[in-house]
N, C-alpha and C positions, 0 to 999 in steps of 0.2 A: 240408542244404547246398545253396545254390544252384549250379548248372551255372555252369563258364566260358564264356564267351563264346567262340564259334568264331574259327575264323581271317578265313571274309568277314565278320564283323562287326567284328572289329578291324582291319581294312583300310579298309572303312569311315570308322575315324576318323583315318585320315592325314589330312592338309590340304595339296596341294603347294600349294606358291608359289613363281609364276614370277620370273626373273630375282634371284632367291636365291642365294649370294650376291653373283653380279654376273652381268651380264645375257648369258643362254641356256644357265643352271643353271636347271632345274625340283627346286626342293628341295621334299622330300620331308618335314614336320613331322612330326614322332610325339609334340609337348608334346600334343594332342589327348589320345592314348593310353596316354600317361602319370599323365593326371591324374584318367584314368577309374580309378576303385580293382581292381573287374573286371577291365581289359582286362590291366593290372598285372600283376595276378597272375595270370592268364594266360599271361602275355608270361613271367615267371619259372617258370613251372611248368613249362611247355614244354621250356627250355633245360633245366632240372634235371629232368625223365623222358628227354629223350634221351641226357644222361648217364651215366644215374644206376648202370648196372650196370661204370662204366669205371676205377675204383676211384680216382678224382681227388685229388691232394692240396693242390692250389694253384688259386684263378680267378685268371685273370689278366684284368683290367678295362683299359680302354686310354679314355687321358684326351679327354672326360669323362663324353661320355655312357652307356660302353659300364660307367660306374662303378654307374650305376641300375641296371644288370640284373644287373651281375657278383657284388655283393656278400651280394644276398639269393642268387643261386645258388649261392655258396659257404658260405654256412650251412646252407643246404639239403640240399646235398652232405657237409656236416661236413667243409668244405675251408678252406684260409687266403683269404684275398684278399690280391691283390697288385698294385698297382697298375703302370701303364704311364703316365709323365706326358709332357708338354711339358717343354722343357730349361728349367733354371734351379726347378724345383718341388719336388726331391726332396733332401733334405739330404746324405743322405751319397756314398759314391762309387757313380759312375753309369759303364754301360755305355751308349750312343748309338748310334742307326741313322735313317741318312737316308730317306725316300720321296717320293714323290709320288701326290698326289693329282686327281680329276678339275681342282681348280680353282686348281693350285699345287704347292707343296711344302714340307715341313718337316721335324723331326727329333723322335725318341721318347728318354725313358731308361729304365731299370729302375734300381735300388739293386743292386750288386756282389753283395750277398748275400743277395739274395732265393730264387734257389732254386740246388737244387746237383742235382748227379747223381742219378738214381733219382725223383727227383719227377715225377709225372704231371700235366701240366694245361691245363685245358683256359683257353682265350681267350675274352672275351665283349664283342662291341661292338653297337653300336646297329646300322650300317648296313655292307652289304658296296657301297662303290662301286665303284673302283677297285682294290681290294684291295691297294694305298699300304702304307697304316697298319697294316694288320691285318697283310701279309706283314713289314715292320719290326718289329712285336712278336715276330712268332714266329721270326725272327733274332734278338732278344734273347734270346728263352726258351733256344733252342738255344746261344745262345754260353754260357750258362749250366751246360749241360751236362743239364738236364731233358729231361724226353719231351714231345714236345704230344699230347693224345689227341683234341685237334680245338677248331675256329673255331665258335663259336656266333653269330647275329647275328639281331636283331628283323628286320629286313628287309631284304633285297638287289635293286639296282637291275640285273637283269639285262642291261641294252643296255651297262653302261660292261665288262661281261666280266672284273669285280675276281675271280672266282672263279679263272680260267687264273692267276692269278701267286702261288695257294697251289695250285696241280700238288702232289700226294702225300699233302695234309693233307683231312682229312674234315675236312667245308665243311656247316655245318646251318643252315637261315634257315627262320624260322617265316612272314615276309610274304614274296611276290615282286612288281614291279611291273617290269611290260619295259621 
């Protein structure tokens, strides 16, 4: 079996690009790392060994990209997947929370009946910026009446300090870039 790729190698293949997506955002690309099959699986292995002893029953993926990582780590886990969308995406009845992020703001849904008391689960997004989006999810999980057993994220921009506005939730980020 080939070795995974470390973590300065998959750092490596970010690509920022400046004035993304409007001008004095330095985004941060992870299509690079994505597309690498390696770094991939990597990037999900990760997530699901930090887990893995926390007896998970639901990933929750937060829309869209945090959809790539969440759902192979919820097979992995022998968990459901559950998605978190933008408003207007999800058919049936939806609970809603507003946030903000580094470069705006907007609003999440979950489905009514996606998880109910006693469920354990863990959240999976691509980036922790602001920590907006990710804290709105986990206000949905909770209004739901679930447990979170923690935030999972491919990489976190430490200077926007999205980590203080989930204060209590174990916060796991496999890249960091300050």
């Amino acid at each position: 079996m080939t070795p995974l790729p470390s973590s300065e190698a998959l750092r490596l293949l970010l690509r920022p690009i400046p004035d993304f997506p409007k001008p004095g955002i330095l985004f941060q690309d992870i299509t690079p790392l994505m597309a690498d099959a390696a770094a991939l699986k990597a990037s999900v292995t990760w997530i699901t060994n930090a887990f893995r002893g926390e007896q998970v029953t639901h990933v929750v993926g937060i829309d869209s990209r945090g959809f790539i990582f969440a759902a192979p780590v919820a097979i992995a886990l022998g968990a459901g997947f559950v998605p978190v969308r933008k408003p207007g995406k999800l058919p049936a009845l939806v609970l809603r929370a507003e946030y903000r992020l580094e470069y705006g703001s907007g609003s999440l849904e979950i489905h009514q009946d996606a998880l109910k008391p006693g469920d354990r689960v863990l959240l999976v997004d691509d980036v922790l910026a602001t920590g907006g989006t990710m804290s709105a999810s986990v206000s949905l999980v909770k209004r739901l009446g679930a447990e979170v057993v923690g935030c999972a994220f491919l990489l976190e921009l430490a200077a926007l300090s999205g980590r203080t506005r989930l204060d209590g939730e174990r916060v796991e980020c496999l890249l960091n870039v300050p």
